[in-house]
N, C-alpha and C positions, 0 to 999 in steps of 0.2 A: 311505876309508869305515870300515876299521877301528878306526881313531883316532878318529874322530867317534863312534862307537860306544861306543866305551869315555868317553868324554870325560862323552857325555849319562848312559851305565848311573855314572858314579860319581856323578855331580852329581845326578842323581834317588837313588841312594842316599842321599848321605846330607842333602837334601832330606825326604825320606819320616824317617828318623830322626828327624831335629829335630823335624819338627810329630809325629810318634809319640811323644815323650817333652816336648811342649809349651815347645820350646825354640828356634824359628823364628825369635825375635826376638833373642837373647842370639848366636845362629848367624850370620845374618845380618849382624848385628854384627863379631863375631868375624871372620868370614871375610872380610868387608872389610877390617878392616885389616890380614890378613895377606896378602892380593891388596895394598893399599895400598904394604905394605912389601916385597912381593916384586917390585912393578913398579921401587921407588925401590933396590933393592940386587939384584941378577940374581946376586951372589954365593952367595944363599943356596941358589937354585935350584942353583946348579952345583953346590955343595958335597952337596946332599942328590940330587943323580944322578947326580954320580958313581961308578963302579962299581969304582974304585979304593980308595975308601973304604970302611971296613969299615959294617957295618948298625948296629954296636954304638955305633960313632961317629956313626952318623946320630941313632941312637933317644937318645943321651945328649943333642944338640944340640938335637931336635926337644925334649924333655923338660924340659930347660936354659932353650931360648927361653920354651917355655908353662907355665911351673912354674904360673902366675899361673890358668892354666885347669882346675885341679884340678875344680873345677863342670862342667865341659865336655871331659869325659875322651874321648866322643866324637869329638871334631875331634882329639885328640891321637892317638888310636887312627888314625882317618880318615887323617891324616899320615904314619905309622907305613905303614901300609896301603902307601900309594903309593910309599912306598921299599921297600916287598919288593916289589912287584910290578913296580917299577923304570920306573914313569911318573911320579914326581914332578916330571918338564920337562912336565905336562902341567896342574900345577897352576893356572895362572891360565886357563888357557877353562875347566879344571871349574869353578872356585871363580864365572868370570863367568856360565857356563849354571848353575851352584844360583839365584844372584842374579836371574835370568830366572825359573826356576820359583818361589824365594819369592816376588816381584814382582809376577807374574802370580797367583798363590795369594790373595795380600794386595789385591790391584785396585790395583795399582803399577804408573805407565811411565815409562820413563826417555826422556829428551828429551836435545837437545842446543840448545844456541844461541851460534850462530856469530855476533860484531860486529866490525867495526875495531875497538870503543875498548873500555875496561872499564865493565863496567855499576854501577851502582851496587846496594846490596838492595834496596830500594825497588824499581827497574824490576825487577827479576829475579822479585819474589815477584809483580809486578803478571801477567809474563808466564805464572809460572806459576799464578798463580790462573787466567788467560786459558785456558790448557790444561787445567787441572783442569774449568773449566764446560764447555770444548768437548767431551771425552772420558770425561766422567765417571767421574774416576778421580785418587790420589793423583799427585803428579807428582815426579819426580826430577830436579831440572834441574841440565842439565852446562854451564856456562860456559865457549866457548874465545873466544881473540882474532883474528881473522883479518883482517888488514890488507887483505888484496886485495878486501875485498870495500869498502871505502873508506867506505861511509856504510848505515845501515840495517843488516839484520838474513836469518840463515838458519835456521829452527829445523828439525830432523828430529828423530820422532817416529816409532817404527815402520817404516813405508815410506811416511809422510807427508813432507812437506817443506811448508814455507811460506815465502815467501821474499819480501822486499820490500826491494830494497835496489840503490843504483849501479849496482854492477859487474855483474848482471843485465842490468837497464835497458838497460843502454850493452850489454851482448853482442847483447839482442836488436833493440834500432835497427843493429846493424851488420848483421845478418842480414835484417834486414829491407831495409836499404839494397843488399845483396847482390841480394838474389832481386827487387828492384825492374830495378837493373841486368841481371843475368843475361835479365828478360822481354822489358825494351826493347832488348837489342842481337838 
């Protein structure tokens, strides 16, 4: 509970910053693709929580990396921040609960969609315009591949699901086939 505490007070921190200095969007920005690069290199994470390392070494690295964010001193400081306070293993659920609250701010949801096969853009943007009229609202769509499900489609939305697709189908004719069984004996 603690941690979850701390997680939402940093991410509403510096959430509330960004749109108080009209900068939500360049944030937003930013802050994906350092969630981006921290999911693809877990190196970096380690190296800046580390408690063997000194702070000085952290602040020159953090500094080093974002030289390029001199505009958004902000997020540099924000970085900074979390290695004195010695949660910066806790960077990517902040960084993904900010991206919730700008999201939600902005009339933004993010979707997922789940197919065996790869989509083309064409279907994907057809999907997500499908979403956007049903929800009324921008839509973020995550494409993954999932073979099990063999043909058709899963898409989750919030704690929506819509689902049409095989490997459904077939769980539920077996279930059904069960509980026909299970009546007649």
């Amino acid at each position: 509970m603690f941690v979850k505490s701390n997680i939402d007070a940093y991410a509403k921190a510096i959430f509330e910053l960004a749109s108080e200095q009209n900068n939500l969007a360049i944030t937003i920005q930013t802050l994906q693709s350092i969630l981006d690069a921290c999911e693809q290199n877990q190196n970096f994470i380690n190296f800046l929580s580390n408690p063997s390392i000194s702070q000085n070494q952290k602040f020159l690295l953090i500094e080093h990396t974002f030289s390029d964010l001199i505009a958004l001193e902000t997020i540099i400081n924000f970085l900074k921040i979390l290695v004195i306070r010695r949660v910066f293993y806790l960077i990517k659920p902040i960084i993904k609960t900010f991206l919730k609250y700008a999201n939600n701010s902005l009339g933004i949801k993010d979707a997922t969609i789940y197919t065996a096969y790869e989509l083309n853009q064409q279907r994907l943007d057809s999907f997500k315009n499908y979403l956007a009229k049903k929800y009324h609202c921008q839509i973020n769509l995550k494409h993954i591949i999932l073979p099990d499900l063999i043909s058709g489609f899963r898409i989750e939305i919030d704690s929506d699901v819509i689902e049409h697709n095989l490997a459904t189908d077939i769980d539920k004719l077996a279930k059904s086939i069960l509980k026909t069984r299970s009546i007649n004996e």
